[in-house]
DODREN-252022 format. One line per 8 residues: their letters; for each residue x, y, z of C-alpha. Coordinates in steps of 0.1 Angstrom, whole numbers, plus 5000, padded with zeros to 4 digits. Layout:
N
a	X,Y,Z | ...;
//
This chain:
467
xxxxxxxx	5009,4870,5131 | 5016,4872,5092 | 4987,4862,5066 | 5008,4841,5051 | 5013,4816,5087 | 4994,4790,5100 | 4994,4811,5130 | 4969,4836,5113;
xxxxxxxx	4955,4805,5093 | 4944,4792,5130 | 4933,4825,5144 | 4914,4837,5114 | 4892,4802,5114 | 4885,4809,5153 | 4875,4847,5142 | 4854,4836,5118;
xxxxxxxx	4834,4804,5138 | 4827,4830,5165 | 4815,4860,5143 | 4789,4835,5134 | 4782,4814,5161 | 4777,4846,5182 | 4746,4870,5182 | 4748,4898,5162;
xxxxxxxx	4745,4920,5189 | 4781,4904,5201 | 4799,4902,5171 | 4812,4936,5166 | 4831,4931,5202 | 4843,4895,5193 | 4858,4913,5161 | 4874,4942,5179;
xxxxxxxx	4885,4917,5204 | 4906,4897,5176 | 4920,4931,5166 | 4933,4940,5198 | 4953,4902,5201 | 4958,4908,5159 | 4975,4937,5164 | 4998,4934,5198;
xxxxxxxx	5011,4903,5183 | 5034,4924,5160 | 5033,4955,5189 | 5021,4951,5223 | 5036,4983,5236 | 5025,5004,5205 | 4988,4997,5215 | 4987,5024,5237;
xxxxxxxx	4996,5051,5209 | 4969,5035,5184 | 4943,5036,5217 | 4953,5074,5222 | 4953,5085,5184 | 4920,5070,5187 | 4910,5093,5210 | 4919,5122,5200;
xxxxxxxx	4904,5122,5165 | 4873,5107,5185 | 4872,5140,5206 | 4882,5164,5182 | 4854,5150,5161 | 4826,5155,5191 | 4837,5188,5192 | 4833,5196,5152;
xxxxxxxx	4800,5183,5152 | 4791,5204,5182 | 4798,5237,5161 | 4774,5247,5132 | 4804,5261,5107 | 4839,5257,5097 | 4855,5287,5112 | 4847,5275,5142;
xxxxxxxx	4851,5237,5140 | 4888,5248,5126 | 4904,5250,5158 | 4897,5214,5165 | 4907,5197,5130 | 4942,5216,5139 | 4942,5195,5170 | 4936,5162,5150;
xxxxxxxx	4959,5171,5125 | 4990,5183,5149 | 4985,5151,5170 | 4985,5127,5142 | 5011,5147,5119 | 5038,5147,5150 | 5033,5111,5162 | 5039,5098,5124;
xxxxxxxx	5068,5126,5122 | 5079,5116,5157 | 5082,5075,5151 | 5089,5074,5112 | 5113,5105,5106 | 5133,5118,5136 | 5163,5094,5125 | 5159,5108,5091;
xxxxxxxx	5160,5143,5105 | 5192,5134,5124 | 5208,5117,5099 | 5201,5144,5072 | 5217,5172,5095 | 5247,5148,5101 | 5253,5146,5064 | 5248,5185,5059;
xxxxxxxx	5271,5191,5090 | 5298,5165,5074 | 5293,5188,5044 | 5304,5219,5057 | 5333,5207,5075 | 5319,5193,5111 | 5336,5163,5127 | 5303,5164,5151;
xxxxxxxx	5278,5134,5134 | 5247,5130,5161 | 5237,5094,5172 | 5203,5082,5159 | 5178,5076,5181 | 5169,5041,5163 | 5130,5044,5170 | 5113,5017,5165;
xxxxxxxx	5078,5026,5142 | 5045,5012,5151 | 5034,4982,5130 | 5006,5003,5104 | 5013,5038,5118 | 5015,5047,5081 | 4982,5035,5070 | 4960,5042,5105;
xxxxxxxx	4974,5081,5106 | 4959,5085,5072 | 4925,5071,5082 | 4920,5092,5114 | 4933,5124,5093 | 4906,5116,5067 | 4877,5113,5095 | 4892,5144,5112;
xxxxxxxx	4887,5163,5078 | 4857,5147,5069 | 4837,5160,5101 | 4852,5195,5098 | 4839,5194,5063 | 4807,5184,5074 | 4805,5152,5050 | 4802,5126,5077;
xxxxxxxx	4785,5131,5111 | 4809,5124,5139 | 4803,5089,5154 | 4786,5089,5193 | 4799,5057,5202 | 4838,5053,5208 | 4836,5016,5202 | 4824,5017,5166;
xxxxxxxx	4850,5045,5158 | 4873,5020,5169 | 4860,4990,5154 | 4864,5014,5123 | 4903,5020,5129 | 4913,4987,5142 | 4895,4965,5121 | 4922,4933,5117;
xxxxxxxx	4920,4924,5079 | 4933,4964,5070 | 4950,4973,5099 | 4985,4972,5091 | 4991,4981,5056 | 4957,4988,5039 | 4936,4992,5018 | 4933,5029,5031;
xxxxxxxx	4896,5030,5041 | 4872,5061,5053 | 4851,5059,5076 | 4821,5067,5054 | 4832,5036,5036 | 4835,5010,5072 | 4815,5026,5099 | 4779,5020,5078;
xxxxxxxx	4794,4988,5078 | 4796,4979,5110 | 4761,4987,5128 | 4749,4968,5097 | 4735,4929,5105 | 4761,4916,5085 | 4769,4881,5070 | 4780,4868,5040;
xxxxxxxx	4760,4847,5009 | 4775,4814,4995 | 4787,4838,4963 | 4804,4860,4988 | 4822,4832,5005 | 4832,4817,4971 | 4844,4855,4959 | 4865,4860,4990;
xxxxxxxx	4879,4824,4993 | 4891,4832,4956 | 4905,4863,4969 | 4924,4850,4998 | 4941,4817,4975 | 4947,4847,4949 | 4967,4867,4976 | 4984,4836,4990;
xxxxxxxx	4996,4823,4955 | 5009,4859,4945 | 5024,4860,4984 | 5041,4824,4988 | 5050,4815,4952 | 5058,4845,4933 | 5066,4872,4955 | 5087,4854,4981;
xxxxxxxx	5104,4834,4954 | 5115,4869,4940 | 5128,4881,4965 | 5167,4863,4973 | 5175,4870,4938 | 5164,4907,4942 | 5177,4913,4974 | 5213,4896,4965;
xxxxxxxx	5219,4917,4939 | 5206,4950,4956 | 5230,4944,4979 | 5259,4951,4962 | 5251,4954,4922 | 5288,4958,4909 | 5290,4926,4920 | 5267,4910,4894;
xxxxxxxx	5270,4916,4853 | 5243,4938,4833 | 5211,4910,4827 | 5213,4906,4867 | 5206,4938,4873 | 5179,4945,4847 | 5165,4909,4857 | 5166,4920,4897;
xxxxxxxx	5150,4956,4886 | 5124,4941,4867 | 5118,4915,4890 | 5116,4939,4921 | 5088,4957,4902 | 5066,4926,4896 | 5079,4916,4936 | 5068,4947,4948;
xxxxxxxx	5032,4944,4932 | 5029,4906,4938 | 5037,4910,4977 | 5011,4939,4981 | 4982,4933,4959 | 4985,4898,4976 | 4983,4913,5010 | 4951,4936,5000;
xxxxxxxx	4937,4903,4985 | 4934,4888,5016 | 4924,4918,5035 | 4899,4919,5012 | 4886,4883,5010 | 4885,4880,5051 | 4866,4909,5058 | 4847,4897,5030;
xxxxxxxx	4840,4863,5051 | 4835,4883,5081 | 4803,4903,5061 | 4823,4933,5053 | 4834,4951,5023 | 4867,4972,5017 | 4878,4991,4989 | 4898,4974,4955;
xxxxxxxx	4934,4985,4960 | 4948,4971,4927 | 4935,4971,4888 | 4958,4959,4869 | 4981,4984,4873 | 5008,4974,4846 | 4983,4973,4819 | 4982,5013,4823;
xxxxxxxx	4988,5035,4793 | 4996,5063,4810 | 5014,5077,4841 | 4982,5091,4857 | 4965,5055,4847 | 4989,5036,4862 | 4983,5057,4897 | 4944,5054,4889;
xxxxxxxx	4954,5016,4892 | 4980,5010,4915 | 4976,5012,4952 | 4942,5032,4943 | 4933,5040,4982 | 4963,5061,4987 | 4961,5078,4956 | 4924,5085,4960;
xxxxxxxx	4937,5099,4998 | 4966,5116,4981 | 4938,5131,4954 | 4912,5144,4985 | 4931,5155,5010 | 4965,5171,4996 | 4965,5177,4959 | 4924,5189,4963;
xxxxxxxx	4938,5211,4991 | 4969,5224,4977 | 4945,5240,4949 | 4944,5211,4925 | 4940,5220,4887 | 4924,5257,4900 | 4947,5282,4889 | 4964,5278,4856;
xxxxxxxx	4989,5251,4845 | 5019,5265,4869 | 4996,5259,4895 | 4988,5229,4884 | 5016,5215,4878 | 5034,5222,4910 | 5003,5206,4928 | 5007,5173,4908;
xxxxxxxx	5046,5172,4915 | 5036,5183,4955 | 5018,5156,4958 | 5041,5129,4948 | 5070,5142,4967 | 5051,5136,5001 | 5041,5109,4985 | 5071,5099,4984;
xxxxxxxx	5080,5110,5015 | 5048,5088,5031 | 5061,5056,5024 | 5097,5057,5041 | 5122,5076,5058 | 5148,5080,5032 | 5153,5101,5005 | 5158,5075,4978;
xxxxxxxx	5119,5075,4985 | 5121,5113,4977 | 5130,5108,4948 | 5108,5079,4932 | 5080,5099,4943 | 5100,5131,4926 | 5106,5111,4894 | 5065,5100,4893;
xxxxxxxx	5058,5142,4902 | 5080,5145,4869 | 5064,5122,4849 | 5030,5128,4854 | 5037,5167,4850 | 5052,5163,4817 | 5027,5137,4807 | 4997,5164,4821;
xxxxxxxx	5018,5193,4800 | 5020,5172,4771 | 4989,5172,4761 | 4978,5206,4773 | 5003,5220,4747 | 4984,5198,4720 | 4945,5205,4737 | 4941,5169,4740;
xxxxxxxx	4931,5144,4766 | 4939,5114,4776 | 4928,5079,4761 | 4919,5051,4779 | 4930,5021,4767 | 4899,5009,4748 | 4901,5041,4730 | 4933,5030,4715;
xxxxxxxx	4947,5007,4689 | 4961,4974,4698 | 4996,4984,4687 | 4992,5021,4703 | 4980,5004,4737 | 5005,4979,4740 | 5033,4999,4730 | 5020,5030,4755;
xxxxxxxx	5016,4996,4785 | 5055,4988,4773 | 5067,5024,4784 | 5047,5031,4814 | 5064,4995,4825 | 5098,5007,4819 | 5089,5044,4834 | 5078,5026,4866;
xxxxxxxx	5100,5002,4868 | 5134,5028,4868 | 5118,5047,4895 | 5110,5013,4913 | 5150,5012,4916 | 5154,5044,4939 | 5122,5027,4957 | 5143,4994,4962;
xxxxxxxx	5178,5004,4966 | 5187,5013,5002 | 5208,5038,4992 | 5213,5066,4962 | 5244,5052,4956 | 5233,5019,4956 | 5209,5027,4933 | 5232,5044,4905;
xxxxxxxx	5256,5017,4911 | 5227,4989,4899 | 5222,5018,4868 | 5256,5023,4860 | 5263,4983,4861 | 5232,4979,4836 | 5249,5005,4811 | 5284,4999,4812;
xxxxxxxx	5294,4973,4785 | 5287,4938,4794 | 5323,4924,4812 | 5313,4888,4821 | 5290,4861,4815 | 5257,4858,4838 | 5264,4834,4863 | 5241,4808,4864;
xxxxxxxx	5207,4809,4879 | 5174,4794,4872 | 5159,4837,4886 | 5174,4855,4851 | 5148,4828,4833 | 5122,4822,4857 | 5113,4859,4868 | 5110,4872,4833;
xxxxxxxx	5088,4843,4818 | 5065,4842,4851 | 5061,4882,4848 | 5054,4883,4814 | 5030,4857,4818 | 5011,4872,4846 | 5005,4904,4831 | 4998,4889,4797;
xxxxxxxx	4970,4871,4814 | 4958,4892,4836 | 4925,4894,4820 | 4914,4859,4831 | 4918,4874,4866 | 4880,4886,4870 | 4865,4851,4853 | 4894,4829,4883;
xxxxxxxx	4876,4854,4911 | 4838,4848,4898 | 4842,4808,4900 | 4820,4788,4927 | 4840,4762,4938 | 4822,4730,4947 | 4821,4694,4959 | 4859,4682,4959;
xxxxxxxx	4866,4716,4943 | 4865,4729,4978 | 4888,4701,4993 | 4909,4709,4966 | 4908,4742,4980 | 4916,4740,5010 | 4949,4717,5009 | 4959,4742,4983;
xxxxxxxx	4958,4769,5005 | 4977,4745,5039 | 5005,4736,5012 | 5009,4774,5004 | 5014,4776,5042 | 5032,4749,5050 | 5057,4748,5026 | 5055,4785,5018;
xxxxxxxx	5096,4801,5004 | 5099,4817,5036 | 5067,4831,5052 | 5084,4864,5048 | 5068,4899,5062 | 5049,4920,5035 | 5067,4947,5024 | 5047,4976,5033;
xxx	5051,4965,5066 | 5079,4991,5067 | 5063,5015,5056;
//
């Protein structure tokens, strides 16, 4: 059941009737209800795992809060932690195990290559392992009570909107939420219908209209001259960001129309003057996550620079890591640990700090935005590429001398002069989210947002749905 279907289209308007036709007393059910049927649309089978993490990091919880200090609440975060840590090791990186000691045995002379066990991963497992670990460690911490009731612990992990692929929300952040009489004012509405068409129009048009160009010359880039590949590297940066700020958009703006509020995901992230500005930006829940529960932890910026520095570069290697089972994804989150690290010992060796970008010039700003772009953009490449060799093949093709002529296609045109004028005008984007649509306004509205379904380029999955 994709956002972008009139499957979810019909589902979400029956969701939304009955959160307010019902009782208040009623309507957290009705919503954990349509989370349940939400969710075992993509993965019946996989409920049961979700149900028993649950559990688990319920339990552990009851028993931290029982014990008055850390020492001995310990015992039971290690319990949350192995559970979640081996059932997200289990489904997302067994086959990359396997395969990795195939490829070292082939190395040293073995004819013996194991099989791969070809496990299928549970739809969110990613994002809802992430949540329960930040609960677990939030109790044993002592800066959230453990919650009585199973059912709003659940309601906090399986609420529909975030569920599969963010944003990443604490409890601290949902479970107020939820015991709260909620409903939403006429500004509200108008804010998250915004949201939604914002998501939708980023989703259908842009993202999925990306995406053959990209993925055709991905899959074999020798294949294709030199402005292909830049145009399909470029483009699968702006693809990337288009298909998952849209999904957090309409996260956002239905649990806004359901009364609830989640966490901004995206600001602007390729207007960022800096490495570390650019993560303050992009995908800001997990890098908040990353920030509290693995760099803080690791020692952060205690210790001297070594320290420091090896924390910071730590931290985007599982990064890295977190978002797929390959090692191309190892190293993008390697090359970010690199970048930020010089970027962090760069101005330590001058005793300066960084500026924010109304601090700066209007020629310093723009040309720091330029290089962060390109930075992000060449790591984007091992992101994309399913291989490493793919990957240096697409970078060898853009710097070899140019051999043939382009062949023709409307993408080598379109993609740059869309991308450049999104980001150039991605300050309107706060004024387009504040309007109040009205009167035919709203009609306007709504067969906008039926013709982005209907006729949608392919009512594709999201991409972080793999992850």
């Amino acid at each position: 059941m994709l956002f972008n279907s009139l499957t979810f289209f019909y589902f979400f308007l029956v969701v939304l009737a009955g959160n307010y036709a019902l009782p208040q007393r009623v309507r957290n059910a009705w919503i954990l209800g349509a989370s349940f049927i939400f969710y075992m649309s993509f993965s019946p089978a996989y409920i049961l795992l979700l149900l028993v993490t649950a559990f688990v990091d319920y339990i552990a919880a009851q028993k931290m809060g029982e014990r008055a200090t850390k020492a001995e609440r310990r015992p039971w975060l290690i319990v949350s932690l192995a559970f979640n840590l081996a059932s997200l090791g289990f489904f997302k990186y067994t086959d990359m195990a396997i395969g990795t000691i195939g490829d070292l045995a082939q190395a040293f002379g073995s004819a013996h290559r194991p099989s791969l066990l070809h496990i299928a991963l549970p739809l969110g497992i990613s994002f809802y392992t992430f949540e329960t670990i930040s609960y677990g460690v939030d109790v044993y911490r002592g800066e959230i009570q453990p919650k009585k009731s199973f059912f709003e612990y659940l309601s906090f992990l399986m609420f529909f909107p975030k569920l599969i692929a963010g944003p990443i929300v604490r409890a601290s952040e949902l479970l107020p939420q939820i015991r709260k009489e909620r409903s939403a004012t006429g500004d509200e509405m108008c804010s998250a219908v915004n949201l939604i068409l914002s998501g939708f129009i980023k989703k259908v048009l842009l993202a999925d209209n990306f995406a053959p160009f990209v993925e055709q010359v991905f899959a074999n880039p020798s294949a294709h001259n030199r402005w292909m590949c830049i145009v399909a590297a470029y483009g699968y940066s702006m693809q990337v960001y288009f298909d998952f700020s849209a999904y957090s958009d309409i996260a956002r703006g239905c649990a806004r129309l359901l009364g609830y509020e989640l966490p901004l995901n995206f600001n602007q992230p390729y207007l960022a003057v800096s490495i570390a500005d650019y993560w303050r930006r992009w995908h800001m829940t997990l890098s908040r996550w990353l920030g509290d529960y693995l760099y803080k932890p690791l020692g952060g910026n205690r210790g001297g620079r070594f320290l420091t520095y090896r924390n910071l570069f730590l931290t985007m290697l599982l990064g890295g890591l977190w978002h797929g089972a390959a090692w191309t994804f190892v190293i993008w989150g390697a090359m970010n640990g690199v970048f930020l690290l010089v970027e962090r010992a760069w101005h330590d060796a001058r005793g300066t700090k960084p500026k924010s970008a109304e601090e700066l010039g209007f020629v310093d700003r723009w040309a720091r935005r330029f290089v962060v772009f390109h930075l992000i953009t060449l790591t984007r490449v091992f992101f994309r590429a399913p291989t490493f060799a793919i990957a240096i093949d697409l970078l060898r093709t853009i710097a070899r001398p140019l051999s043939r002529l382009a062949e023709p296609s409307l993408a080598l045109f379109l993609i740059p002069i869309v991308s450049l004028a999104y980001i150039s005008l991605a300050f309107l984007k706060p004024r387009l989210h504040a309007l109040r649509p009205s009167g035919p306004v709203v009609v306007a509205y709504g067969f906008a947002l039926v013709g982005l379904l209907v006729f949608g380029a392919s009512q594709a999955e999201f991409i972080y749905f793999q992850f």
